[in-house]
DOZA-121680 format. One record per residue (C-alpha): residue number from 1; chain; residue in three letters; x, y, z. Coordinates in Angstrom, 2 decimals. Layout:
BEGIN
seq, mol, type, east, north, up
NUM, A, ALA, X, Y, Z;
...
***
This chain:
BEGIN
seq, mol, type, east, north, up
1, A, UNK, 38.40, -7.35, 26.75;
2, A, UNK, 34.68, -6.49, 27.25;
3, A, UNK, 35.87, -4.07, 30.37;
4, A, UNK, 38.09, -2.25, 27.63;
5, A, UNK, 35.57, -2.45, 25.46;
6, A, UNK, 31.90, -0.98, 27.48;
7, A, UNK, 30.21, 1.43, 24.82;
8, A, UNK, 27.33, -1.00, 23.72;
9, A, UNK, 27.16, 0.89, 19.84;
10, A, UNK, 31.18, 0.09, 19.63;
11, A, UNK, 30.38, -3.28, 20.81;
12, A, UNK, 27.59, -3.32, 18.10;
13, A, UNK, 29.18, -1.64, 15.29;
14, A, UNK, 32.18, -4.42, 15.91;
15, A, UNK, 29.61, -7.20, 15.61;
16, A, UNK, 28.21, -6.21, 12.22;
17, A, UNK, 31.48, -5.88, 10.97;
18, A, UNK, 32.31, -9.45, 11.75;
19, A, UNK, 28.47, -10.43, 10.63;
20, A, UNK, 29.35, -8.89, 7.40;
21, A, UNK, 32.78, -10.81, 6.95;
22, A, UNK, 30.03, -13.70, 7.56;
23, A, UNK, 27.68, -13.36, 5.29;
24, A, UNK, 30.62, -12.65, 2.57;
25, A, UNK, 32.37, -16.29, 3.42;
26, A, UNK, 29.36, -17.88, 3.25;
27, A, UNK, 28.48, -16.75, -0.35;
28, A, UNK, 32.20, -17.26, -1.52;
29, A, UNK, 32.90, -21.00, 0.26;
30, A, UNK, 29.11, -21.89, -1.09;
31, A, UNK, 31.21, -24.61, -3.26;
32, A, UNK, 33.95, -25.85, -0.98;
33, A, UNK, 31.78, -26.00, 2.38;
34, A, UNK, 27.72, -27.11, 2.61;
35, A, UNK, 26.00, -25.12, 4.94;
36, A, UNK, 25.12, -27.32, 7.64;
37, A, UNK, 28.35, -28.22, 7.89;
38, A, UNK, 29.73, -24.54, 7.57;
39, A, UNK, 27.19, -23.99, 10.28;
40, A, UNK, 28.18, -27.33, 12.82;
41, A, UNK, 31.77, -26.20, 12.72;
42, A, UNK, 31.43, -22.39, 13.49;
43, A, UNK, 29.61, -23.52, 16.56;
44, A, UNK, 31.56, -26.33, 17.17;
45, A, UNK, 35.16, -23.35, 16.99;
46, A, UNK, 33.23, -21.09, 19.43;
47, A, UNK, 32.38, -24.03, 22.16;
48, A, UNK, 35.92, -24.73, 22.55;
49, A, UNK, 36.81, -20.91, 23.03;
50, A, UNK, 34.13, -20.12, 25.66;
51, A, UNK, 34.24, -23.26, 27.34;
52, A, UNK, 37.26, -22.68, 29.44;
53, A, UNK, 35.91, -19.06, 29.99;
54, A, UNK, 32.53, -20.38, 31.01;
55, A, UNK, 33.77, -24.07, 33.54;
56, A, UNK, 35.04, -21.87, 36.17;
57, A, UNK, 31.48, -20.28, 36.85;
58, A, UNK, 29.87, -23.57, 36.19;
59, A, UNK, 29.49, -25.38, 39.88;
60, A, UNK, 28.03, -21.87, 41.39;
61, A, UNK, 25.47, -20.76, 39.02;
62, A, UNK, 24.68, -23.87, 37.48;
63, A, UNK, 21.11, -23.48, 39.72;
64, A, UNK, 20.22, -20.46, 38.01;
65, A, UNK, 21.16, -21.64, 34.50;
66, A, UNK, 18.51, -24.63, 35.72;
67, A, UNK, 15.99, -22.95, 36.75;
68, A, UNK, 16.11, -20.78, 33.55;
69, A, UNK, 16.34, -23.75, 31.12;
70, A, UNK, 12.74, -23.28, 29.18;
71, A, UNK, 14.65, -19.58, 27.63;
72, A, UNK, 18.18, -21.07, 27.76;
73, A, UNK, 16.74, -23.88, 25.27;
74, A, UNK, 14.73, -21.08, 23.02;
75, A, UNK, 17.76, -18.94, 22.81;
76, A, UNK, 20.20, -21.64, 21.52;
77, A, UNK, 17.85, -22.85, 19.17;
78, A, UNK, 17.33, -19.26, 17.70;
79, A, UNK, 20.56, -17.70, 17.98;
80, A, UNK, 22.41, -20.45, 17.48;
81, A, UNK, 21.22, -23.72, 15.71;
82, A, UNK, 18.67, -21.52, 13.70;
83, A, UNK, 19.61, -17.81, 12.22;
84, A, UNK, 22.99, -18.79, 10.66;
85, A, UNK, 22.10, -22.23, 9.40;
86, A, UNK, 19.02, -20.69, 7.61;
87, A, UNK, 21.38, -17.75, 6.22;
88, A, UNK, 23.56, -20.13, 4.55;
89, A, UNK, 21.25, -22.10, 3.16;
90, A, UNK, 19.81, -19.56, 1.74;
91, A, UNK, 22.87, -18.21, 0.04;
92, A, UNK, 23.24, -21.36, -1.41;
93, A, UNK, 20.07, -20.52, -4.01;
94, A, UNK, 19.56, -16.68, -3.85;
95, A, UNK, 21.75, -13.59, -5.46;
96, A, UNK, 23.42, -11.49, -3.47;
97, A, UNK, 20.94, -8.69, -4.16;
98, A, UNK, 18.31, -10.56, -2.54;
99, A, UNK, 20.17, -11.96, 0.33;
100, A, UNK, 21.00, -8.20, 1.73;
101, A, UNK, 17.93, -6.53, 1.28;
102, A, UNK, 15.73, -10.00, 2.87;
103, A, UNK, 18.57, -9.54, 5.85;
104, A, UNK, 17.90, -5.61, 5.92;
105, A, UNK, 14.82, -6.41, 7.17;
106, A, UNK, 15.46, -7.45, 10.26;
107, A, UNK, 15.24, -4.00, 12.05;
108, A, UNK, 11.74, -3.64, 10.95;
109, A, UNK, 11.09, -7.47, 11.63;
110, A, UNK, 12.02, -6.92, 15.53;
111, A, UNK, 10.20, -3.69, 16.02;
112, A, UNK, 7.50, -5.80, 14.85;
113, A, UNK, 7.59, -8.02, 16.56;
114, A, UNK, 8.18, -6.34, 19.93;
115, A, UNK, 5.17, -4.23, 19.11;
116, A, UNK, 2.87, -7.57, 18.58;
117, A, UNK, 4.28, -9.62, 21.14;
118, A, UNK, 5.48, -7.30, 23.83;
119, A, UNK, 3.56, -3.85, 22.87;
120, A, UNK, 6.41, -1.45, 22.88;
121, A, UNK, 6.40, 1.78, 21.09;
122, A, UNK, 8.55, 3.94, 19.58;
123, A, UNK, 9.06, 7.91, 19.41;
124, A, UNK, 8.07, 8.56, 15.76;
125, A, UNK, 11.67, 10.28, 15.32;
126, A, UNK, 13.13, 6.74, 16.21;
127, A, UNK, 10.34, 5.21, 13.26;
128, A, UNK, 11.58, 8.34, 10.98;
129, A, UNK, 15.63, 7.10, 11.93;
130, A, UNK, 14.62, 3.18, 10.75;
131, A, UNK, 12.95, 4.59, 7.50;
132, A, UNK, 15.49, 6.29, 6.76;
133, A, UNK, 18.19, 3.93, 7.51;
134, A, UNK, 16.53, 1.15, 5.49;
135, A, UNK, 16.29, 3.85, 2.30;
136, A, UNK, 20.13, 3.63, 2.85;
137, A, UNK, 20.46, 0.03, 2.67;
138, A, UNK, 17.97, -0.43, -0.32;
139, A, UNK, 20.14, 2.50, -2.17;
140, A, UNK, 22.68, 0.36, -2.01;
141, A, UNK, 21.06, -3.61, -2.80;
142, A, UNK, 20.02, -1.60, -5.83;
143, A, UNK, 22.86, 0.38, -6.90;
144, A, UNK, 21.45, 3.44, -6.68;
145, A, UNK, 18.54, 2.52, -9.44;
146, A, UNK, 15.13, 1.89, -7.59;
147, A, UNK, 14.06, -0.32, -10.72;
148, A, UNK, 16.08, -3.27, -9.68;
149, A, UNK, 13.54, -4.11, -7.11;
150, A, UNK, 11.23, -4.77, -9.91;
151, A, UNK, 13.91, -7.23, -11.47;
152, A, UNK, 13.92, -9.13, -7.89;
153, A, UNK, 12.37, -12.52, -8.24;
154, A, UNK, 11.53, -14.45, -5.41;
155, A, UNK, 13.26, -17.89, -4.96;
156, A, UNK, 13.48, -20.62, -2.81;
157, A, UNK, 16.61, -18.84, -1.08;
158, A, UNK, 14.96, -16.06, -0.30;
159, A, UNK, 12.43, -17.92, 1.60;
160, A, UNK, 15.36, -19.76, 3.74;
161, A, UNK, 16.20, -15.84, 4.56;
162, A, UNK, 13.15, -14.44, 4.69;
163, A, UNK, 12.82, -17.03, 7.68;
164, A, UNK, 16.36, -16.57, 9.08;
165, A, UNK, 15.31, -12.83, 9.53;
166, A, UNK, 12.39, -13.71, 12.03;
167, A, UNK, 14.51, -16.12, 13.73;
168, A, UNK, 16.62, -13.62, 14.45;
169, A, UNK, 14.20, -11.05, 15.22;
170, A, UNK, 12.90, -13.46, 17.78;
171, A, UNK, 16.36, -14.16, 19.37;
172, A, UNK, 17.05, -10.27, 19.91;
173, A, UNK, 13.74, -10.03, 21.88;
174, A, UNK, 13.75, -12.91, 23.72;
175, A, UNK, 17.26, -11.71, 25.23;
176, A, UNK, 15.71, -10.16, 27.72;
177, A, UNK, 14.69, -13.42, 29.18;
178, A, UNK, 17.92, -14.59, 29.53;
179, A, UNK, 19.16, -15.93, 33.03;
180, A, UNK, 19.95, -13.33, 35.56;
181, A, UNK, 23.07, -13.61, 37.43;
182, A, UNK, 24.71, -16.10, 35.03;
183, A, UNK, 28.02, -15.14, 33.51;
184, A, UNK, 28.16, -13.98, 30.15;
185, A, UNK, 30.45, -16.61, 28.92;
186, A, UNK, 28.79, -19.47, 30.81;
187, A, UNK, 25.57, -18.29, 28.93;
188, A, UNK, 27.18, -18.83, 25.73;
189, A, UNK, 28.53, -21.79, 26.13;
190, A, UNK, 24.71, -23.02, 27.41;
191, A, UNK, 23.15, -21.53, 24.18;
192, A, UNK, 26.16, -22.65, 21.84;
193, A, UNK, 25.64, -26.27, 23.54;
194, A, UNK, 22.11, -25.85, 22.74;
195, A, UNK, 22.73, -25.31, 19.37;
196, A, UNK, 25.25, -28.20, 19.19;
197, A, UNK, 22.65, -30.60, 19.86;
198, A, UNK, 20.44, -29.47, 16.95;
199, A, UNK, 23.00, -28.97, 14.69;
200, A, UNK, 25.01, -32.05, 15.28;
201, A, UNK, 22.29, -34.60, 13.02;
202, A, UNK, 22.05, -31.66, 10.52;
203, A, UNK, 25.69, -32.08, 9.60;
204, A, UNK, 25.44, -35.82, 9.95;
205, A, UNK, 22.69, -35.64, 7.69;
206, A, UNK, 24.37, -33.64, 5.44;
207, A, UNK, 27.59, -36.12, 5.55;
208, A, UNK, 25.45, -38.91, 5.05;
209, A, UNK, 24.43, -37.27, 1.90;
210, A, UNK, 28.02, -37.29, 0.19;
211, A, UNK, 28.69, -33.69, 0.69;
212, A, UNK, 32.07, -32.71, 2.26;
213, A, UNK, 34.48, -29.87, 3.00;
214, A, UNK, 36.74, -29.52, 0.32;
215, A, UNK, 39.77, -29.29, 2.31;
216, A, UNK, 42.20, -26.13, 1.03;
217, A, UNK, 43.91, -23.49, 2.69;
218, A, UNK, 40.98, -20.97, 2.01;
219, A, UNK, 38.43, -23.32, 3.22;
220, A, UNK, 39.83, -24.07, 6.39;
221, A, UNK, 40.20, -20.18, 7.40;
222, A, UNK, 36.92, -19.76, 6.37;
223, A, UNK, 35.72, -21.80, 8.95;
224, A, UNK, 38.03, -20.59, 11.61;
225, A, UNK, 36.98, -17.07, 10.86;
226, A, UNK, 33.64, -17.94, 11.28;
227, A, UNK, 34.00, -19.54, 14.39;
228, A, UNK, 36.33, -17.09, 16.25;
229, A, UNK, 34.73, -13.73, 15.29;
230, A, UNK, 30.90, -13.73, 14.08;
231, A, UNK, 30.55, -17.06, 15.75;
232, A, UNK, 32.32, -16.46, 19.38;
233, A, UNK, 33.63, -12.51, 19.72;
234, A, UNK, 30.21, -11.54, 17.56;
235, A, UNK, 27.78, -13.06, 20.15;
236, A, UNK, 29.35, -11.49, 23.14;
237, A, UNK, 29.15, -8.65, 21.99;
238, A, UNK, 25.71, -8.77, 20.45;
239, A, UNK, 24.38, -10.14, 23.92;
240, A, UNK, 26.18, -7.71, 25.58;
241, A, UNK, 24.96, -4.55, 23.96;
242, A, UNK, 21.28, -5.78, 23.69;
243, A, UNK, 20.74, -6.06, 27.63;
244, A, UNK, 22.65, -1.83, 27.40;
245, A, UNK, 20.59, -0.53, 24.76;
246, A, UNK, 17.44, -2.95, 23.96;
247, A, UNK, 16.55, -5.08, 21.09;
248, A, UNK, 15.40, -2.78, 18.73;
249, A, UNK, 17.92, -0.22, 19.16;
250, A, UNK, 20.72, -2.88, 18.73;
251, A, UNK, 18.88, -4.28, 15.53;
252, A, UNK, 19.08, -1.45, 13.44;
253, A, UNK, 22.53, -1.54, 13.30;
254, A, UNK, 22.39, -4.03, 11.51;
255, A, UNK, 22.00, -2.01, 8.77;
256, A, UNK, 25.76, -1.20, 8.96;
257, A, UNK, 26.29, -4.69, 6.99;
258, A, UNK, 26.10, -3.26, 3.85;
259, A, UNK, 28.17, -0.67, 4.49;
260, A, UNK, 30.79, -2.95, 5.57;
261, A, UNK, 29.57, -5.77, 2.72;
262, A, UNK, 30.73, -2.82, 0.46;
263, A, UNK, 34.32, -1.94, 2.32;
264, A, UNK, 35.12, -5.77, 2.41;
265, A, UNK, 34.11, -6.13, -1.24;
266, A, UNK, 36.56, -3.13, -2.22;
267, A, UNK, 39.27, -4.97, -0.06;
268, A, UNK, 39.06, -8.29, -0.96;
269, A, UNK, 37.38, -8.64, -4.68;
270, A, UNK, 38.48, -5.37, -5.67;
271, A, UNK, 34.82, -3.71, -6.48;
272, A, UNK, 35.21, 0.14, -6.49;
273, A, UNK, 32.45, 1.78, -4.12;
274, A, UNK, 30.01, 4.54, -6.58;
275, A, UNK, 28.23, 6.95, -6.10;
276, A, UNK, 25.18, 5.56, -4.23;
277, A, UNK, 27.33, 3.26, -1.95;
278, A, UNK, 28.23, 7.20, -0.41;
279, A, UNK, 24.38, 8.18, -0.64;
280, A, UNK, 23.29, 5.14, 1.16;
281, A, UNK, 26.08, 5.33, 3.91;
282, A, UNK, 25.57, 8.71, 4.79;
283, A, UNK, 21.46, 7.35, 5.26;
284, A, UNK, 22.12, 5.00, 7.04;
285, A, UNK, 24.15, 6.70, 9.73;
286, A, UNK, 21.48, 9.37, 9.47;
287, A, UNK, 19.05, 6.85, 10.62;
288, A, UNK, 21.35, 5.64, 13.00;
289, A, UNK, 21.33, 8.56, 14.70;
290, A, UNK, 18.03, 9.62, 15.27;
291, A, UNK, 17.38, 6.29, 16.52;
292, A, UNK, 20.21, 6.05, 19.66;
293, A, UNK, 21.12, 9.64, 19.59;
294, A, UNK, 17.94, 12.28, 19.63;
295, A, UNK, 15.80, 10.10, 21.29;
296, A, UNK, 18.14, 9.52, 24.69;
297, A, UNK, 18.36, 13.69, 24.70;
298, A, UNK, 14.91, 14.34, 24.60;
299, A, UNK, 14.03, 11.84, 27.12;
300, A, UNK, 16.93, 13.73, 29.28;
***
């Protein structure tokens, strides 16, 4: 599939459309399925569908996936035992609203942070493509009325994302540490392990405290969407196009999830798209493309 598949912003663009089918479950099965638990089985799903991708390259590279452990460790617990978990917890408290434009910030959050920690810099055409972008997404969290922000009150939600958004921000960087040599799928299943082991007395936890799945038909494809496409297909991707294009680069598409929040929402609950849902699309590819596109042609 990923040989069919090579552009890195197709591979991207695919991911936050499954990322935004994420988010969207999470909100709606808030009542039938707690978030740990949400969280332990999505994991749980995508083990079992990269593990028999990932045995046959075990015995030969298991050396390097050893000697790389220390970033192997850091990247599970980010990626994987720490971003989602804190996402749906956080939807659990916070509107909506709040959710999308905290999660918008993640572009910004890893440029950032790779300035701090790893002093890159950017063209300021590729800063001018993010502003704009994120003008996009806000259009759209606010419906096209700039004096909802001042109706936004923080809650303890928005602090769960608020921190989901630098976890993530620190998983995109630290890809570039990741394990030379060592098969994409063998990698996941190392991280998703990872995150297994942290998740695991979360949901126990969680169990312990009376709260269960309530077990419908809805409920139960929740959870196998979550595992099969944001949770396995979403991460191979994501890793994939991150080592093509970098981590900030691949972050700011991230801003697509609104634009796909608002497609799914027309789909699925029947919400008409406005007015500003075409103002802030049409920004957000704008910014889209003087980030990837201009950039590459005036370094050529």
């Amino acid at each position: 599939m990923l040989d069919r598949l090579r552009h890195p912003y197709l591979l991207l663009a695919l991911t936050t459309l499954f990322w935004s089918g994420n988010m969207v479950l999470g909100r709606a099965l808030r009542g039938q399925v707690p978030p740990l638990t949400l969280a332990f089985w999505r994991w749980a799903i995508a083990f079992l569908l990269v593990l028999p991708l990932a045995l046959p390259h075990l015995r030969q590279q298991w050396p390097l996936l050893r000697h790389a452990w220390p970033a192997v460790v850091i990247l599970g617990l980010l990626g994987v035992g720490g971003y989602n978990t804190l996402a749906y917890i956080g939807l659990n408290y916070t509107p909506a609203t709040n959710a999308v434009l905290i999660n918008s910030f993640i572009p910004i959050a890893t440029i950032t942070l790779s300035w701090a920690l790893l002093k890159k810099r950017l063209q300021r055409v590729e800063w001018l493509g993010v502003l704009v972008s994120f003008v996009g997404v806000t259009s759209i969290v606010c419906r096209g009325d700039l004096q909802t922000l001042a109706t936004l009150s923080p809650n303890v939600g928005d602090l769960w994302m608020l921190g989901a958004v630098f976890t993530w921000a620190l998983y995109t960087i630290g890809l570039q540490w990741r394990p030379a040599g060592v098969d994409p799928m063998l990698l996941l299943a190392a991280l998703t392990g990872v995150g297994l082991c942290l998740l695991a007395p979360a949901y126990a936890w969680e169990l312990a405290q009376g709260r269960t799945i309530v077990v419908s038909a809805g409920s139960l494809a929740g959870i196998a969407y979550t595992g099969i496409f944001p949770g396995f297909l979403g991460y191979v991707f994501y890793n994939r196009a991150v080592g093509e294009v970098g981590a900030n680069r691949a972050s700011l598409f991230l801003h697509l999830m609104p634009v796909f929040g608002t497609v799914l929402s027309a789909i699925f609950l029947g919400e008409l798209p406005q007015a500003y849902h075409a103002v802030g699309i049409a920004l957000i590819f704008i910014g889209i493309y003087l980030t990837t596109i201009f950039p590459q042609t005036k370094r050529r």
